[in-house]
N, C-alpha and C positions, 0 to 999 in steps of 0.2 A: 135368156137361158131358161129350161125349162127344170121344174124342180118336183122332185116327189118326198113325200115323209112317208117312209115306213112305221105304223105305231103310233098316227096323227094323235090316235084320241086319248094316250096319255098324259100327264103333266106335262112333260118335257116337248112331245110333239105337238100339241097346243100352244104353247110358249114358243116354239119353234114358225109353226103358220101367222101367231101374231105379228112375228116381226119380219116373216119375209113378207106382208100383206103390205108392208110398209116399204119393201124395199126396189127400190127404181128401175134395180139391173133385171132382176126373174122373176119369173111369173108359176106360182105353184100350181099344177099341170095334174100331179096323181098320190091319191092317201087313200093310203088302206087301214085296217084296222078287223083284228081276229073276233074280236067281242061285238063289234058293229058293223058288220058289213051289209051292204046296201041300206045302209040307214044314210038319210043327211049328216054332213057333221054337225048343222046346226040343232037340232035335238039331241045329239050327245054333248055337246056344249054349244049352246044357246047364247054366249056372250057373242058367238059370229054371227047371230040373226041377221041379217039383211044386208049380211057385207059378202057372203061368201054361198055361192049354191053347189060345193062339190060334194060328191056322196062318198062316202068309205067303202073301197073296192075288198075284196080275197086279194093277198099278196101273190101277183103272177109276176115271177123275172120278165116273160117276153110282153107282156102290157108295160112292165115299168122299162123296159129296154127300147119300147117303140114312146112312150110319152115322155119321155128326160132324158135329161144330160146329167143331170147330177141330182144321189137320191139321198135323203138322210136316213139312218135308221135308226131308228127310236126306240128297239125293243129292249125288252128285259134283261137282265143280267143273263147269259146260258140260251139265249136263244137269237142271238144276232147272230153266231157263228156263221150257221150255214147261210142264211138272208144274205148277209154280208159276202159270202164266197161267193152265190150266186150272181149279184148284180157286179161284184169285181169281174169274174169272166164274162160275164154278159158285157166287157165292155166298159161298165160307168165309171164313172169316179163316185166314190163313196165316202161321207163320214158316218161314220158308229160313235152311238152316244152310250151306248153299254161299254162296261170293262172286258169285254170280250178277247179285242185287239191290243191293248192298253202292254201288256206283258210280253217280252221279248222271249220271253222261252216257255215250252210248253207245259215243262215241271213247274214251275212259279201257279198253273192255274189248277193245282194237283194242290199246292201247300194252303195259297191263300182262297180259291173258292172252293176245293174240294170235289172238282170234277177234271174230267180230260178234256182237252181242246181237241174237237174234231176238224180242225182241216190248221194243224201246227203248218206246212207249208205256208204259210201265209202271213203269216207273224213275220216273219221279216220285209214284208215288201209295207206294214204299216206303218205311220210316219207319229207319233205321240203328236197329236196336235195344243201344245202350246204355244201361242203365234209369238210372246215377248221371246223368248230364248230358241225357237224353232224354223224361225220365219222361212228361210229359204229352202229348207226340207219340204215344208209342207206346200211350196209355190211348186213344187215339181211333181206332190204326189197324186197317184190315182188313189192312192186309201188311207183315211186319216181315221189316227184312233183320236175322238176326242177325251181329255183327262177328265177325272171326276172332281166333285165341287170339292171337297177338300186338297187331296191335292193341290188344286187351282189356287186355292189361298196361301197354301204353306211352301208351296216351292218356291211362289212369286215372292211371296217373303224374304225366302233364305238365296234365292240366286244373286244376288250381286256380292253376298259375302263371300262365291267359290269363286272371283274374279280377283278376290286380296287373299295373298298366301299370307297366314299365319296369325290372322285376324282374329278368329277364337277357335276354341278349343271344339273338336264338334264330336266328340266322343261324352259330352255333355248335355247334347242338345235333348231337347223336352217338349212336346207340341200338346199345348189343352186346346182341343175345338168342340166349340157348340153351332149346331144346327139346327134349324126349322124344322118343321115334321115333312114337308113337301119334298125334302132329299129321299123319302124313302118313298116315294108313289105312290100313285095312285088307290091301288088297291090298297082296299080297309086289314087290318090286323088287330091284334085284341091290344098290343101295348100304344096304338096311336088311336084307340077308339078315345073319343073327347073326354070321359070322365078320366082314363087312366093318364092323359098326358096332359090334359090341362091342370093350371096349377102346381105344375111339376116340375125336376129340374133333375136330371138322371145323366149317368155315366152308362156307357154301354160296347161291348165288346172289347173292356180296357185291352191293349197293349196287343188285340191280335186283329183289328178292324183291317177287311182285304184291301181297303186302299193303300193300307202303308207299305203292299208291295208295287206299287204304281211309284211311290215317292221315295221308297230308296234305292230303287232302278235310275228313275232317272235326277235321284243328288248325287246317286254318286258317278252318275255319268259327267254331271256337271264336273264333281268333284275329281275325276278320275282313279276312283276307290271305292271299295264297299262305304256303306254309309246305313249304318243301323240305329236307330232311335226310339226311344219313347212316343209313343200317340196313343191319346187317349180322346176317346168323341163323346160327345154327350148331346143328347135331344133337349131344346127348348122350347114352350108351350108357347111357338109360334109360326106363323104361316113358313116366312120364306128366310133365308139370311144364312153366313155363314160369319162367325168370329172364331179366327184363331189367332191364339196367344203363342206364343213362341220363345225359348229359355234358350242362353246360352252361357258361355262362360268364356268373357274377352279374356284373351291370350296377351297381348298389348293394349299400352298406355293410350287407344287413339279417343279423341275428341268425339262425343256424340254429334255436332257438329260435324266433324270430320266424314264419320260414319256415314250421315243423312245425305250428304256429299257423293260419297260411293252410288249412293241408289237413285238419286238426281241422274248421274251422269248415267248410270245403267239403262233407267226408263227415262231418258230422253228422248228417244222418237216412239215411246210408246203411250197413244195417246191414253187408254182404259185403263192403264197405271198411277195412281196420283199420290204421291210419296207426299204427305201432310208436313207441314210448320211442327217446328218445335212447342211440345205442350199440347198440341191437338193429337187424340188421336182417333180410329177408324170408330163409326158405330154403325149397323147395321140397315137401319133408317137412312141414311145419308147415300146409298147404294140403291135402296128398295127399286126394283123395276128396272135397273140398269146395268150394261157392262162394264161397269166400273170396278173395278179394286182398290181400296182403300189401304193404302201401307202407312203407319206409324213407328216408331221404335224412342227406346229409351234408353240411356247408360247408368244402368245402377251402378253411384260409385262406389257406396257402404258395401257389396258384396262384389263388386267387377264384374256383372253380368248383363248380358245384353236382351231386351226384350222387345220384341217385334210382335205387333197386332195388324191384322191383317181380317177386310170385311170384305165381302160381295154377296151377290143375290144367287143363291142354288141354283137355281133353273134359268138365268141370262148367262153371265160370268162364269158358272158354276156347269154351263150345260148348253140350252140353247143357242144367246148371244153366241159365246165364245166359237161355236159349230158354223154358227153367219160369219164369225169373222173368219174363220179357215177357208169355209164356202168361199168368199172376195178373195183370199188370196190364190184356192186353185185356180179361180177362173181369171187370176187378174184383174178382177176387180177394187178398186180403191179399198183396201183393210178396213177403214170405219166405214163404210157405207151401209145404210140401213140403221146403221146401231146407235148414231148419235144423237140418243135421245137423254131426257135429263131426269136423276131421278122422281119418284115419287115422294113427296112429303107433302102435310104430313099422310 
């Protein structure tokens, strides 16, 4: 199959080429990029020296409609929209790794980013691309929204608990996440420039960060109810990684033991899932470079509340990876394929 990145040369679409370069079934065919076009991609990133000779095209629908079958696109927040319409009617199948698609209604991209969706039409034909709770939506669709990295941690966390009615209480619930500076991209900014974030450890956009309209869309789709929460994010003075903590408040008596149980049997045929032993739980290192997600949890008995940690890498799990792994399932190709690689340590 033939494959295009729209937005090769940012973090995400770099991470994106590394791991289709690796992967058996496609062969990546067309990448463009607005900032470097007709440059090699290897002098915009140079760690592809001698593996890869494609140049970075001007984004044209009818070049991407005559070299691929399926294209990713990689741009910015606010600017996949139309790219994204384009190669839909042009035919392709599409994942968007922006939040662009991500929102099922057009007022939602009014509250949480503050602008209008220019082609709302389309918002219903996209599929949320989560593959553990999504799988078979996303085997049929032409256009997949992929989730953002948090999200990705905190849904996978909390979805096996909407599977047990009555399990805890979720008009409690409380999400702290910390991330990597590479969740925000590429381009430089004055609070990720190295002296302000290194050595650092910051809260930011408490309680109104736009991902948590991505995550209480689709809990409480799970949940079949609104579903409103606390999320708070915070930046840490490091490359890649996401950890999020997770608060609840058990409703019943059940066994952590029991609990770890529920989430066993949930992510049993999910292989990038790995629900940890009692006493261990997720850390960020143990994921680095890979599509893995690391689930934990704990029963405080002294308070009856329930705590779930959950780790992966931003840009695999968090973004890339997880876009490869929708890639396999539009195309029918085996779900891990490409991806089963094992993390990096140290």
């Amino acid at each position: 199959m033939r494959i295009g990145i729209i937005g090769v040369t940012g973090y995400t679409g770099s991470e994106l080429l590394r791991i289709l370069l690796h992967h058996p079934g496609v062969h990546v065919t067309y990448v463009t990029s607005h900032s470097f076009a007709g440059k090699p991609l290897a002098e915009v990133h140079p760690h592809f020296q001698g593996i890869i000779d494609l140049t970075c095209q001007k984004f044209e629908v009818e070049e991407a409609r005559r070299e691929t079958d399926l294209v990713f696109c990689a741009l910015p927040h606010g600017e996949s929209m139309e790219a994204v319409a384009q190669l839909y009617r042009a035919g392709l199948k599409v994942i968007d790794l922006s939040a662009d698609y991500r929102l099922h209604r057009a007022g939602d991209y009014r509250t949480w980013y503050q602008r209008e969706h220019t082609v709302p039409e389309l918002l219903g034909q996209a599929v949320y691309g989560l593959p553990e709770f999504n799988r078979e939506k996303i085997r049929r669709a032409s256009l997949v929204a992929n989730p953002g990295c948090y999200p990705t941690s905190v849904l996978l966390a909390l979805a096996p608990l909407t599977r047990q009615e009555g399990l805890v209480d979720w008009n409690t619930l409380v999400v702290d996440a910390k991330s990597g500076a590479s969740g925000a991209g590429r381009v430089p900014s004055p609070v990720l420039h190295y002296p302000e974030c290194t050595e650092n450890f910051r809260a930011y956009r408490v309680a109104v960060h736009q991902h948590a309209g991505e995550m209480e869309q689709e809990l409480g789709m799970l949940l079949g109810k609104t579903a409103a929460f606390t999320f708070v994010p915070h930046l840490v003075p490091m490359v890649r990684g996401i950890l999020s903590t997770t608060y609840l408040t058990l409703a019943t008596e059940m066994q952590e033991e029991d609990i770890r149980e529920v989430y066993r049997n949930y992510y049993s045929e999910a292989f990038f899932v790995r629900v940890l032993p009692q006493g261990l739980f997720p850390e960020t290192r143990n994921v680095y470079g890979s599509n893995f997600c690391d689930l934990g949890l704990h029963r405080d008995r002294r308070t009856g509340r329930l705590i779930l940690i959950s780790a992966l890498d931003n840009l695999v799990k968090g973004a890339a990876g997880q876009a490869v792994q929708n890639m396999n399932l539009m195309l029918g190709i085996e779900e891990t394929s490409g991806l089963k690689f094992v993390p990096l340590r140290p």
